[in-house]
C-alpha positions as a LaTeX table, in Angstrom:
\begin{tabular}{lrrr}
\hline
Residue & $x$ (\AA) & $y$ (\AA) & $z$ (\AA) \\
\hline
Unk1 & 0.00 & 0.00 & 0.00 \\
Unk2 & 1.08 & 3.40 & $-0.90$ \\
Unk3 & 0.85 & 6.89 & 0.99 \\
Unk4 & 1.38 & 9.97 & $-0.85$ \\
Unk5 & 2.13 & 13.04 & 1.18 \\
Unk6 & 2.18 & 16.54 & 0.14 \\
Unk7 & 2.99 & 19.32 & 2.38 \\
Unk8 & 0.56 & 22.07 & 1.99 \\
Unk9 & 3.18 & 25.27 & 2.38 \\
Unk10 & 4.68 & 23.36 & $-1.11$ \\
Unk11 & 3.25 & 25.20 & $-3.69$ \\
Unk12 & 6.23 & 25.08 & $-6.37$ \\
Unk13 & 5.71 & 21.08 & $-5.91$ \\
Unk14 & 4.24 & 18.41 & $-7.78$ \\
Unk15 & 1.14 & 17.77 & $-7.15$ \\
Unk16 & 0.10 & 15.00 & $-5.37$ \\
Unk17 & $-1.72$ & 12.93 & $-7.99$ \\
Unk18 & 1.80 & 13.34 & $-9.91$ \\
Unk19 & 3.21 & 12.48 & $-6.70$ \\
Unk20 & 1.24 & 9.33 & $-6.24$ \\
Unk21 & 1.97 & 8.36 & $-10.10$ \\
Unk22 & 5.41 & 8.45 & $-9.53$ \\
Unk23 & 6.00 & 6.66 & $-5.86$ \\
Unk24 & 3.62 & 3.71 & $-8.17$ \\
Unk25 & 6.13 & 3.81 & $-10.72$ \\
Unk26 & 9.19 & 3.09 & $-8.33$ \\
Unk27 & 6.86 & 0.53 & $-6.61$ \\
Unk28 & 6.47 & $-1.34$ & $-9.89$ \\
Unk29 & 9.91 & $-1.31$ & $-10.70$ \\
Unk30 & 11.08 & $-2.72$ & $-7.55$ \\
Unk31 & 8.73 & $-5.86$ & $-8.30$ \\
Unk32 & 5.62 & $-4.56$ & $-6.50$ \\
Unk33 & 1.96 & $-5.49$ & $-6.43$ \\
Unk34 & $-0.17$ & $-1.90$ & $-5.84$ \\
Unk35 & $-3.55$ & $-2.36$ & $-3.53$ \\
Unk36 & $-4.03$ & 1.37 & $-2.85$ \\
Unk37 & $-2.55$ & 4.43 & $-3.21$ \\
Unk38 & $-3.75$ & 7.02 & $-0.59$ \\
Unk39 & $-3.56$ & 10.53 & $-1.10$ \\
Unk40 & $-2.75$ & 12.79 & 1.86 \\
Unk41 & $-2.01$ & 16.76 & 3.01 \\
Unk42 & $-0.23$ & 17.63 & 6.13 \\
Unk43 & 0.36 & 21.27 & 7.28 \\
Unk44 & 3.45 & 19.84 & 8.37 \\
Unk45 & 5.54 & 16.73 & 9.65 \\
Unk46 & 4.88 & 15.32 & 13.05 \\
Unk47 & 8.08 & 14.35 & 14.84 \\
Unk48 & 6.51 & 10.99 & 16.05 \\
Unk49 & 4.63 & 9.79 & 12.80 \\
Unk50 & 5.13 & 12.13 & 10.09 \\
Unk51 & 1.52 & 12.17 & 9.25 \\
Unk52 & $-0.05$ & 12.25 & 12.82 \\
Unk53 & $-0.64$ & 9.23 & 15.02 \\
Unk54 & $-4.91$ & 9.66 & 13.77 \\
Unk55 & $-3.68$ & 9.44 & 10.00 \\
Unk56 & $-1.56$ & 6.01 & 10.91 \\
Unk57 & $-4.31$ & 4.82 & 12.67 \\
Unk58 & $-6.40$ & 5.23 & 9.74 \\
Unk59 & $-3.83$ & 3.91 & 7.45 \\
Unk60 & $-3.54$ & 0.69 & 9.50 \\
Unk61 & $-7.42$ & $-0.07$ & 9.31 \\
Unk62 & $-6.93$ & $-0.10$ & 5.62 \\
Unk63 & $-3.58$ & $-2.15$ & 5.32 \\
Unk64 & $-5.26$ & $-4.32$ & 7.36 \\
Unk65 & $-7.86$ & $-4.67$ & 5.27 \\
Unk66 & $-6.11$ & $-5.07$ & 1.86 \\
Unk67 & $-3.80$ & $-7.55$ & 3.90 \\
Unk68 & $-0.97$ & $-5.70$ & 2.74 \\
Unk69 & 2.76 & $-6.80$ & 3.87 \\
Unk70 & 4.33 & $-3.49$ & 3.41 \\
Unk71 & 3.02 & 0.43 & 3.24 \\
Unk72 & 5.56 & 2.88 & 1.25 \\
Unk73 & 5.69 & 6.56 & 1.92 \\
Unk74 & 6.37 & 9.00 & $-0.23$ \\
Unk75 & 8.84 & 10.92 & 1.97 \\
Unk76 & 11.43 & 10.27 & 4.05 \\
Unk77 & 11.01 & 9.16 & 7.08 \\
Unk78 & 13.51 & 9.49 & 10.37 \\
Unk79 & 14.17 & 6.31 & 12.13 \\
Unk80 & 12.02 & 7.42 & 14.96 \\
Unk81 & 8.85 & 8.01 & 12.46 \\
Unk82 & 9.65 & 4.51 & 10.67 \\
Unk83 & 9.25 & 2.77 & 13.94 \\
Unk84 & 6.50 & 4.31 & 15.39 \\
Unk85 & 4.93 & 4.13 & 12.30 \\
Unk86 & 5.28 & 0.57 & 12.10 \\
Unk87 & 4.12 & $-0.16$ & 15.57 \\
Unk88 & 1.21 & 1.31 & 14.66 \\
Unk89 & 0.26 & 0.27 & 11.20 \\
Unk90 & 1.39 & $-2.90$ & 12.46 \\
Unk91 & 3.39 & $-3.43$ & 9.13 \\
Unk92 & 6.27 & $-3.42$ & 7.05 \\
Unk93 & 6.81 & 0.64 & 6.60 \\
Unk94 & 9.44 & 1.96 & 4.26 \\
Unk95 & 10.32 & 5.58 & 2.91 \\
Unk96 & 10.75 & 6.78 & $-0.79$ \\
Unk97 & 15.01 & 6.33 & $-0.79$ \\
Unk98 & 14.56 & 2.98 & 1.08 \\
Unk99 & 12.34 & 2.31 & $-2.27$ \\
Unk100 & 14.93 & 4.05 & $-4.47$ \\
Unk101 & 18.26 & 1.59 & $-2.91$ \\
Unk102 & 16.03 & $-0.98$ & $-3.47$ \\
Unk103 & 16.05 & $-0.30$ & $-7.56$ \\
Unk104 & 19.42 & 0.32 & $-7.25$ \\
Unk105 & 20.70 & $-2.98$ & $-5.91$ \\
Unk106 & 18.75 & $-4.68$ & $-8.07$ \\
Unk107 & 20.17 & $-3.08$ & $-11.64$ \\
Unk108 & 23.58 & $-2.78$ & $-10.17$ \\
Unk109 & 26.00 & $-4.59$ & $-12.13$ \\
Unk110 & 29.56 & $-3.83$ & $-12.64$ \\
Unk111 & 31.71 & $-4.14$ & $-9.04$ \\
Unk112 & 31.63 & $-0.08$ & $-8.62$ \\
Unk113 & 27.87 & 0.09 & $-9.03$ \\
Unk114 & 27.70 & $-2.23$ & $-6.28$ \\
Unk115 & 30.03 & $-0.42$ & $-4.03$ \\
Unk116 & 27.73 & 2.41 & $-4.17$ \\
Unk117 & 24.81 & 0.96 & $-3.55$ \\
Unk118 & 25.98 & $-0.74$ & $-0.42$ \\
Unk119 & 27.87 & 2.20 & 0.95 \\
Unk120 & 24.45 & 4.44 & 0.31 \\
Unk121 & 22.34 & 1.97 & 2.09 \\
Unk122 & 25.11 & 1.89 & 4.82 \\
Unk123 & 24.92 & 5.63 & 5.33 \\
Unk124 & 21.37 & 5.32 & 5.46 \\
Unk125 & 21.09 & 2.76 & 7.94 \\
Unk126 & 23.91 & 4.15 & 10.22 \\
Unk127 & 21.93 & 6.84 & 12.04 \\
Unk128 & 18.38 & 4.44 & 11.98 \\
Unk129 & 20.50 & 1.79 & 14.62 \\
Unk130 & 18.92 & 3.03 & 17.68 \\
Unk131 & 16.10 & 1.90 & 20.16 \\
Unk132 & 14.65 & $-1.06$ & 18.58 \\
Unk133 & 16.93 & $-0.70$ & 15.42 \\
Unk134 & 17.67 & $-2.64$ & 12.47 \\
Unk135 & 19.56 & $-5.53$ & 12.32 \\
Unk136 & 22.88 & $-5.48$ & 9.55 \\
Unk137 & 22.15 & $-8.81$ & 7.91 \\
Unk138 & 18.75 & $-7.18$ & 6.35 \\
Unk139 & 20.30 & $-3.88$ & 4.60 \\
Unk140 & 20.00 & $-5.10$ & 1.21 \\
Unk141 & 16.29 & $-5.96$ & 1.28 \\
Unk142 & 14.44 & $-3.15$ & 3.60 \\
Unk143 & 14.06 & $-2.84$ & 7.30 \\
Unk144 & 13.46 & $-5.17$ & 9.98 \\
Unk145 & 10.99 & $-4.82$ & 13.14 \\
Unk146 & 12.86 & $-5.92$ & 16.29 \\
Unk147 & 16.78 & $-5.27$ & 17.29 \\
Unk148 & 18.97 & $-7.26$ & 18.76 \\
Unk149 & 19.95 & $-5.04$ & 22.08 \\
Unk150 & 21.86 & $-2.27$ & 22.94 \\
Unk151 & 25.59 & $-4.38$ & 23.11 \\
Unk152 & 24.90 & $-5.56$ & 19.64 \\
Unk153 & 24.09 & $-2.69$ & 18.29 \\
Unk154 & 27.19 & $-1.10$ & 19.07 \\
Unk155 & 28.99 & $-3.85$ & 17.53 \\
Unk156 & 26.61 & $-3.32$ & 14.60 \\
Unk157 & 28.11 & 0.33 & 14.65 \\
Unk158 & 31.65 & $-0.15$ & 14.77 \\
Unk159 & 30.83 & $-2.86$ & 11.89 \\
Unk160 & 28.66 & $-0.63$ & 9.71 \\
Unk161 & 31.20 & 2.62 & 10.41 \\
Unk162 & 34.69 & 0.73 & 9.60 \\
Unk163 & 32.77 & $-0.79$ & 6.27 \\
Unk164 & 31.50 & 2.20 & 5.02 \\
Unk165 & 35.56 & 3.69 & 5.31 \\
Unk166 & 36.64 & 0.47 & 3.34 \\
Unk167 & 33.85 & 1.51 & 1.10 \\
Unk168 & 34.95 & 5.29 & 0.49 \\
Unk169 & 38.26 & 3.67 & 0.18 \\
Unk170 & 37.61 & 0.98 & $-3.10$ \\
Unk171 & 35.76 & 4.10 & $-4.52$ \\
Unk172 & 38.36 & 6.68 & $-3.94$ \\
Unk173 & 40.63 & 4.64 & $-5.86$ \\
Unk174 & 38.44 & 3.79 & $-8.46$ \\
Unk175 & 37.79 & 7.45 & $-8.75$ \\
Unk176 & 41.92 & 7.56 & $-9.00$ \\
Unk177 & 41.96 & 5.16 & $-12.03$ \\
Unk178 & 39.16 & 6.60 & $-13.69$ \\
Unk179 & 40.89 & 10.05 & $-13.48$ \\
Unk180 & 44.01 & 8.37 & $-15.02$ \\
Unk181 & 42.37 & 7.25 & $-17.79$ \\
Unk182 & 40.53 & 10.39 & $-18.55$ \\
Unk183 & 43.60 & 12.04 & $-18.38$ \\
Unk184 & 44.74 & 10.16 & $-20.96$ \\
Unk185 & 41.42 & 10.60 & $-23.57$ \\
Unk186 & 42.49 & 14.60 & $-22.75$ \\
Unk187 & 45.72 & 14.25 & $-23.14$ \\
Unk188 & 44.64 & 12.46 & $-26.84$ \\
Unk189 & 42.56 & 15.33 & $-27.53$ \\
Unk190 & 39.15 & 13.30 & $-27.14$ \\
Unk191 & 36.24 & 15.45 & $-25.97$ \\
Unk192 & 33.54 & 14.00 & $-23.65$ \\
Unk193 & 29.43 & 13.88 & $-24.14$ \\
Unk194 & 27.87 & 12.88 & $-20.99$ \\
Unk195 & 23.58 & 12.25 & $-21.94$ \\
Unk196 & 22.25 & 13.29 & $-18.61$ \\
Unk197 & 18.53 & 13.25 & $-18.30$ \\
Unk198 & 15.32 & 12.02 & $-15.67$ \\
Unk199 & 15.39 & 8.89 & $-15.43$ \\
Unk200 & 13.19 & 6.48 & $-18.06$ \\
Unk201 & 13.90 & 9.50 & $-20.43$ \\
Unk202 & 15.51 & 6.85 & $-23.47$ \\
Unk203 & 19.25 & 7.43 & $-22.35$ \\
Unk204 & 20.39 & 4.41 & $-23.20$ \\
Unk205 & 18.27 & 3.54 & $-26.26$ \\
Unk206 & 20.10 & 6.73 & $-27.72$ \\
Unk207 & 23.45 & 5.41 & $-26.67$ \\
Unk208 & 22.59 & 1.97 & $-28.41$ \\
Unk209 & 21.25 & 4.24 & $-31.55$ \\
Unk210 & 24.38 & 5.93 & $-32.21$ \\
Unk211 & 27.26 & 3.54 & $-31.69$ \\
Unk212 & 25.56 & 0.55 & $-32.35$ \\
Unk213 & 26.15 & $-0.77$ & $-28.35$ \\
Unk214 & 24.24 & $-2.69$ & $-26.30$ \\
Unk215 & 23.20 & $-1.16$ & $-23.16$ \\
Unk216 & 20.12 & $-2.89$ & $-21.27$ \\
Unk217 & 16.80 & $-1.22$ & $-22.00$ \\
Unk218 & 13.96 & $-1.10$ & $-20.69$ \\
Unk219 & 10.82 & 0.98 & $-20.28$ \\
Unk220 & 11.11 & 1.33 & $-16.47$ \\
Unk221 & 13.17 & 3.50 & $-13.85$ \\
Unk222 & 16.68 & 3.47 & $-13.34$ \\
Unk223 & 17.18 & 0.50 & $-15.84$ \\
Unk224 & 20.50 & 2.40 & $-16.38$ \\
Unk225 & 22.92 & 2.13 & $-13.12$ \\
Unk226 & 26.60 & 2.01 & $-14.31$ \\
Unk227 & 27.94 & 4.17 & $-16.39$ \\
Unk228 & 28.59 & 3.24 & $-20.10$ \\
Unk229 & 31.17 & 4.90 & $-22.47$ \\
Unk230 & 31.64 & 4.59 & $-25.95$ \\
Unk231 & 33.82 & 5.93 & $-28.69$ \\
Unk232 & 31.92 & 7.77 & $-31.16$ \\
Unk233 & 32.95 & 9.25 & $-35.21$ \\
Unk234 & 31.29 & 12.45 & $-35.60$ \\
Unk235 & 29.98 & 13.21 & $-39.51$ \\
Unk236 & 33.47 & 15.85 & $-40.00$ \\
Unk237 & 35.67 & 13.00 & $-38.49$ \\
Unk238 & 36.52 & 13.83 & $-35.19$ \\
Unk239 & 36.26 & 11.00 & $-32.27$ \\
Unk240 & 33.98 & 11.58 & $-29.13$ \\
Unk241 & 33.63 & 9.51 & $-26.08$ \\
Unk242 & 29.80 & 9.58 & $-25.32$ \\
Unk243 & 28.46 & 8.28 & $-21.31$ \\
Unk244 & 25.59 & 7.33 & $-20.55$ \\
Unk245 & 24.87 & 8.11 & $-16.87$ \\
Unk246 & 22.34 & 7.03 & $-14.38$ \\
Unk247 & 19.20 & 8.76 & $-14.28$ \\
Unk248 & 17.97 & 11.46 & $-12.19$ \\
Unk249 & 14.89 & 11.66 & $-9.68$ \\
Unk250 & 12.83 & 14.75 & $-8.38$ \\
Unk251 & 14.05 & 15.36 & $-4.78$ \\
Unk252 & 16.61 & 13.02 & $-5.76$ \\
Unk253 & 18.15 & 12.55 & $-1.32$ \\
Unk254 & 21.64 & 14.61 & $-1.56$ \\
Unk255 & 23.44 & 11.47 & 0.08 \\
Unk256 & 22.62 & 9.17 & $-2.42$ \\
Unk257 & 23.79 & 12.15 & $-5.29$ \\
Unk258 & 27.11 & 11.87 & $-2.52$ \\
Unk259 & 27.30 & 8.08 & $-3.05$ \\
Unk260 & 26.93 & 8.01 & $-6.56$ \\
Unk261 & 29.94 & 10.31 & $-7.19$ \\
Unk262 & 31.53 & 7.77 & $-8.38$ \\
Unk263 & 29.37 & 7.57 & $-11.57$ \\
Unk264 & 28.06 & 11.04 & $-11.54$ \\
Unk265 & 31.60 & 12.51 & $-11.86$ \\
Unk266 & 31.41 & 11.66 & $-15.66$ \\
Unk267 & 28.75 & 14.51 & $-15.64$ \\
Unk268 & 31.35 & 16.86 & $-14.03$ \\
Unk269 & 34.09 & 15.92 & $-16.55$ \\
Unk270 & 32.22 & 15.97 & $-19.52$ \\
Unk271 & 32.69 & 18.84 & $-21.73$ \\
Unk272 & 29.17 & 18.83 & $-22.85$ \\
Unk273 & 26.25 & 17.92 & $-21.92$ \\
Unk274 & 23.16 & 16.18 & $-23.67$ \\
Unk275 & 20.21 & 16.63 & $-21.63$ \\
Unk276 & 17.73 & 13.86 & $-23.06$ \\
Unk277 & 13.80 & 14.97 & $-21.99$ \\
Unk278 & 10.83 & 12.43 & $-22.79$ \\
Unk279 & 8.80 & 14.31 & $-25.14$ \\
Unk280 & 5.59 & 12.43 & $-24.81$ \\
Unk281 & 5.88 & 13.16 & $-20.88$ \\
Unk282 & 3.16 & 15.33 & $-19.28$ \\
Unk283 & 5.68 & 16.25 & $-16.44$ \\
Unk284 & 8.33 & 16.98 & $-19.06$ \\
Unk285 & 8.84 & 20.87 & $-17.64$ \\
Unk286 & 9.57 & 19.06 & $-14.20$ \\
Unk287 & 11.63 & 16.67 & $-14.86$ \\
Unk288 & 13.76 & 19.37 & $-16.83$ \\
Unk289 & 14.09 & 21.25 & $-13.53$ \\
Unk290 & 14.71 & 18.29 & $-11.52$ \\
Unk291 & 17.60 & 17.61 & $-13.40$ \\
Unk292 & 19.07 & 20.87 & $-13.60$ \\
Unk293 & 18.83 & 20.70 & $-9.47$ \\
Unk294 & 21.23 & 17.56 & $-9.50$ \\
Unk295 & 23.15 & 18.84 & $-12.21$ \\
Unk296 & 23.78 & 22.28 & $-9.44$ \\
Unk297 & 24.38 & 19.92 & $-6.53$ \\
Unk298 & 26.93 & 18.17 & $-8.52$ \\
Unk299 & 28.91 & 21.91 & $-9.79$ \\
Unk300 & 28.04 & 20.83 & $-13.52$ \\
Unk301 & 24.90 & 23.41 & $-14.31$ \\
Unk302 & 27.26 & 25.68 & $-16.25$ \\
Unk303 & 28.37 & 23.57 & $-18.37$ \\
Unk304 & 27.49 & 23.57 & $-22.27$ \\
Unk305 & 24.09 & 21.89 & $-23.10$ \\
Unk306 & 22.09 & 20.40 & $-25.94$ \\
Unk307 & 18.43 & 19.59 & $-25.07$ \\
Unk308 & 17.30 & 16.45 & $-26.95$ \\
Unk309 & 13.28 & 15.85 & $-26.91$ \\
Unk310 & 13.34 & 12.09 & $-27.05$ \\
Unk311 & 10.34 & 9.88 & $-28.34$ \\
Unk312 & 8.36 & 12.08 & $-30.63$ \\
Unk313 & 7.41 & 9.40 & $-32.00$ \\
Unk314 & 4.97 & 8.71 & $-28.82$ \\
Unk315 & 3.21 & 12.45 & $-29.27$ \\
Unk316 & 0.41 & 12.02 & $-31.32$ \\
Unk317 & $-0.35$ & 15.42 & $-31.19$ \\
Unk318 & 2.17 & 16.99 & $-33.72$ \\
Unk319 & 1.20 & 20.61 & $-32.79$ \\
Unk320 & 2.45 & 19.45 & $-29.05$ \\
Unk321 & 5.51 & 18.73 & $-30.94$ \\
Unk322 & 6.27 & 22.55 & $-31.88$ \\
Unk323 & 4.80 & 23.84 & $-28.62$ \\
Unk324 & 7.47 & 21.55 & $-26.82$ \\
Unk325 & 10.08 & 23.26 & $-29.37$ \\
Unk326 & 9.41 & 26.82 & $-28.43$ \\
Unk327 & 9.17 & 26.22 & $-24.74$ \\
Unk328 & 12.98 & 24.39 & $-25.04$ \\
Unk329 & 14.43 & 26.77 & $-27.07$ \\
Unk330 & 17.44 & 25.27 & $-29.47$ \\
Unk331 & 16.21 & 21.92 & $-29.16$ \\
Unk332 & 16.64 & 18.73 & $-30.99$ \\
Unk333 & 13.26 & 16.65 & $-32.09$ \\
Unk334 & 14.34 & 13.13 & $-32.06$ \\
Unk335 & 13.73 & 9.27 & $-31.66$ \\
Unk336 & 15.93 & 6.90 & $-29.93$ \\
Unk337 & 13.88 & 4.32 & $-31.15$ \\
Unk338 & 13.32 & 5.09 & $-34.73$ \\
Unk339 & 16.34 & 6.84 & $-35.15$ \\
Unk340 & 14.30 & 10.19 & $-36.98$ \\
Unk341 & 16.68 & 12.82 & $-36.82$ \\
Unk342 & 19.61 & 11.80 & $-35.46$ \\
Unk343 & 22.19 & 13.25 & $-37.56$ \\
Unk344 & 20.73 & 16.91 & $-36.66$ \\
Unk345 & 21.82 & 16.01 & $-32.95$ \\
Unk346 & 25.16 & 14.59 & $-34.32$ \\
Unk347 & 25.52 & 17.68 & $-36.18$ \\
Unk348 & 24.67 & 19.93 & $-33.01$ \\
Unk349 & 27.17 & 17.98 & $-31.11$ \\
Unk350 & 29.53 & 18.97 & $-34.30$ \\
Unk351 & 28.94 & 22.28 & $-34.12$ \\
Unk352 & 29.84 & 22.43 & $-30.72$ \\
Unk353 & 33.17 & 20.85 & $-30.74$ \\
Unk354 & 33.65 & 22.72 & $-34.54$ \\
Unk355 & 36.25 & 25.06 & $-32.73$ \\
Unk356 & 38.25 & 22.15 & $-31.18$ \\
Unk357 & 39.29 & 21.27 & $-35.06$ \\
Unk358 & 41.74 & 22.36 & $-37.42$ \\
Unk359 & 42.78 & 21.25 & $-40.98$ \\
Unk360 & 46.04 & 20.65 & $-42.21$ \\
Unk361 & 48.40 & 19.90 & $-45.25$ \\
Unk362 & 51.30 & 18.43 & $-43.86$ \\
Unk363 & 54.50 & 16.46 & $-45.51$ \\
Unk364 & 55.86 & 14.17 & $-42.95$ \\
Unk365 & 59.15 & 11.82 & $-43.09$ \\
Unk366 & 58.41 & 8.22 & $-44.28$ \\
Unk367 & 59.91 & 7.67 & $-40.28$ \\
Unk368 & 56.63 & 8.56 & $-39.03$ \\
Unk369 & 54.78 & 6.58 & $-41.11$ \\
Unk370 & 53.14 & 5.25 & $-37.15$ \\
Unk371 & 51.30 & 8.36 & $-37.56$ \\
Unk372 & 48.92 & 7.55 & $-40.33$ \\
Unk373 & 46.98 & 4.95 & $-38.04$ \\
Unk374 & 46.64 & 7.79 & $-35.94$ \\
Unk375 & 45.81 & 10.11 & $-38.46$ \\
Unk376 & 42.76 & 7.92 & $-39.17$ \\
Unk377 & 41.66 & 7.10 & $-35.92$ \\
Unk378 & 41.35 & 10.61 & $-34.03$ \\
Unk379 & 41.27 & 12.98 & $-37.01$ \\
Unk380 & 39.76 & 12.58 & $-41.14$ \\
Unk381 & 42.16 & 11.88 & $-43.55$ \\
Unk382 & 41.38 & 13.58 & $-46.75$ \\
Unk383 & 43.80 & 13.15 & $-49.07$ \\
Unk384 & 46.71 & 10.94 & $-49.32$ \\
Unk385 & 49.99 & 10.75 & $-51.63$ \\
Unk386 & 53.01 & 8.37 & $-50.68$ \\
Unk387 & 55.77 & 10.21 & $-52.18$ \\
Unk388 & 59.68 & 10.33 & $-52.80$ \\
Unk389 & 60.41 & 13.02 & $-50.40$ \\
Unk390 & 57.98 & 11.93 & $-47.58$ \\
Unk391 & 54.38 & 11.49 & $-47.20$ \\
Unk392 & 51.76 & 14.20 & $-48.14$ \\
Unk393 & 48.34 & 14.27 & $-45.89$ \\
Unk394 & 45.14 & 16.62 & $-46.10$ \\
Unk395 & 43.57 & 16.47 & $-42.70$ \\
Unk396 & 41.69 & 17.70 & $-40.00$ \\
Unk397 & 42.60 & 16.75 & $-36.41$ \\
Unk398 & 41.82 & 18.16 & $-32.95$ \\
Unk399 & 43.19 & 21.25 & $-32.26$ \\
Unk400 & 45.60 & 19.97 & $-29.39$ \\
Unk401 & 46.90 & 16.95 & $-31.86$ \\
Unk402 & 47.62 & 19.70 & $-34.63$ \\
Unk403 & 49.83 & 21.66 & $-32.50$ \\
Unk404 & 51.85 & 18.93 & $-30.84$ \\
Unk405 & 52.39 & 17.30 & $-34.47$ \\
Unk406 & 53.42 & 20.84 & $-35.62$ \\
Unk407 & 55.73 & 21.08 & $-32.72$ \\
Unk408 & 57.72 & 18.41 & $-34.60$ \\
Unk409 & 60.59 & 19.96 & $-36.23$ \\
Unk410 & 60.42 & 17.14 & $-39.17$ \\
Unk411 & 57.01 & 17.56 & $-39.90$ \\
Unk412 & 56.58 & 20.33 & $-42.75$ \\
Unk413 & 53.29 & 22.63 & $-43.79$ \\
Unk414 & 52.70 & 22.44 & $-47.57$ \\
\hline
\end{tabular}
């Protein structure tokens, strides 16, 4: 069973049947079966229930009713609410990011997407091990009703705290080799696209539609939870590295943005930014906001960005279509899925790296002959001649290349 909460004094919010759509969605993905969904407004949060001990009264009646094994709030709840809560209801009682680490152990894959989910649900069960607590063995799979005692519980502590330092740890060094090897795309001259987006928003379908990859799809949230990266030929020849990145949440909880650095600091590196929008989403205004809220917790709302509307091929409505254009200004209409105008985003992409390139006609010694393969791979080759006095090439290359190859004393402008 669901409960919905909206805060009157919110009135920049959601509201709360968009609210209630959207805690369903998350339920659904995590494997759920939905009896109800209740609907509720609070003037504000109660320090013993949230909602008011009457409301959780009320709330029990019905999950007793629907004999429902667990009730899901919307918000996030303290430890203190989540127990009394659930001495009331008399139920399994979990918040919204309990629901969220949930997703996110199940579609973690790779080793580092694991490490962060643990060391998020760590953090979040740290500060819940008091009273009654939770006991360790349970993290991955929600909250448990009775504790072990006070003794154990302090052993759970020094367990959970010297775990979640061995955590930081793995990740700080990941973060280490990551940074090596994006020092050495830079140092190659390779820029980065990072598709940021809300989550469900076709991501990874548009990763898959451009390089031919084959990220997991699916139509559900947070299908995407490691980050993917793959080399990419624009039309005039230059190489890209594009990164798909997990998606983002309204009110996504600042820890778990803190836990996912890992991942998210792809965003932060990039140096641009596709933001990919569902087209055919009523909320599509609001999920553009949400994500431009992450992208200013994580110091990356500056940065350079090309708005993609994704699935117009879901809007029926074409006149929607142009309305959707105006109100994103510079934005690309595309399909993931049916690939419709794809090479206008390539093309936006190339216009935005256009300065990074500069052609050349070059003679260079038949000793760097090695070159050629690089020629080809990072830059367009134009024109060719194998000749006497050395080797002849027409070519455009990255602006960084081009001036370390001119920087070679043997390698002559024609």
């Amino acid at each position: 069973m669901l409960v919905t909460i909206k805060l009157k004094h919110e009135k920049d919010g959601w509201a709360v049947e968009d609210m209630a759509e959207e805690l369903e969605e998350l339920a659904v993905t995590c494997g759920a079966s939905i009896l109800d969904n209740i609907a509720c407004a609070i003037e504000k949060p109660t320090p013993n229930f949230f909602i008011g001990r009457g409301k959780a009264q009320e709330i029990s009646f019905l999950a007793q009713e629907l004999e429902a094994d667990t009730v899901i709030f919307s918000r996030d709840l303290s430890g203190t609410q989540q127990r009394n809560l659930e001495e009331v209801i008399g139920k399994k009682t979990i918040d919204r990011t309990q629901l969220i680490l949930d997703i996110f152990a199940r579609h973690a894959r790779s080793p580092v997407g694991k490490m962060q989910v643990e060391l998020a649900q760590l953090e979040y069960l740290l500060p819940r091990l008091i009273g009654k607590g939770l006991i360790l063995s349970r993290t991955g799979g929600g909250i448990g009703t009775s504790g072990p005692g006070e003794q154990r519980l302090e052993i759970d502590r020094r367990r959970i705290r010297k775990k979640i330092d061995k955590l930081r740890s793995d990740l700080d060094s990941y973060s280490t080799h990551r940074d090596t090897a994006r020092k050495k795309r830079k140092d190659n001259a390779l820029p980065q696209v990072a598709f940021v987006g809300y989550t469900n928003a076709g991501k990874s379908t548009l990763l898959n539609a451009l390089t031919g990859s084959s990220q997991v799809v699916a139509d559900s949230l947070f299908t995407t939870l490691d980050t993917l990266s793959k080399n990419l030929e624009l039309p005039n020849g230059e190489h890209v590295i594009l990164c798909d990145t997990v998606g983002f949440l309204d009110n996504l909880p600042h820890h778990l943005v803190e836990s996912f650095k890992a991942t998210l600091e792809e965003v932060t590196q990039a140096d641009l930014l596709v933001h990919v929008l569902d087209a055919s989403h009523p909320k599509i205004h609001e999920h553009s906001r949400s994500v431009f809220e992450v992208l200013k917790q994580l110091g990356a709302d500056e940065k350079p960005v090309i708005t993609a509307l994704n699935k117009i091929d879901a809007v029926e409505d074409k006149g929607a279509v142009e309305i959707l254009r105006n109100g994103f200004q510079e934005a690309v209409l595309i399909s993931a899925k049916t690939k419709e105008n794809l090479d206008l985003l390539l093309g936006r992409i190339e216009q935005s790296f256009a300065a990074r390139m500069r052609y050349l006609e070059i003679v260079i010694p038949h000793s760097h002959i090695g070159l050629i393969d690089l020629f080809y791979r990072e830059g367009k080759v134009r024109q060719i001649d194998y000749l006497q006095q050395g080797i002849e090439v027409k070519l455009t290359l990255p602006v960084i290349l081009a001036e370390k190859l001119l920087s070679d004393k043997k390698v002559k402008l024609l």
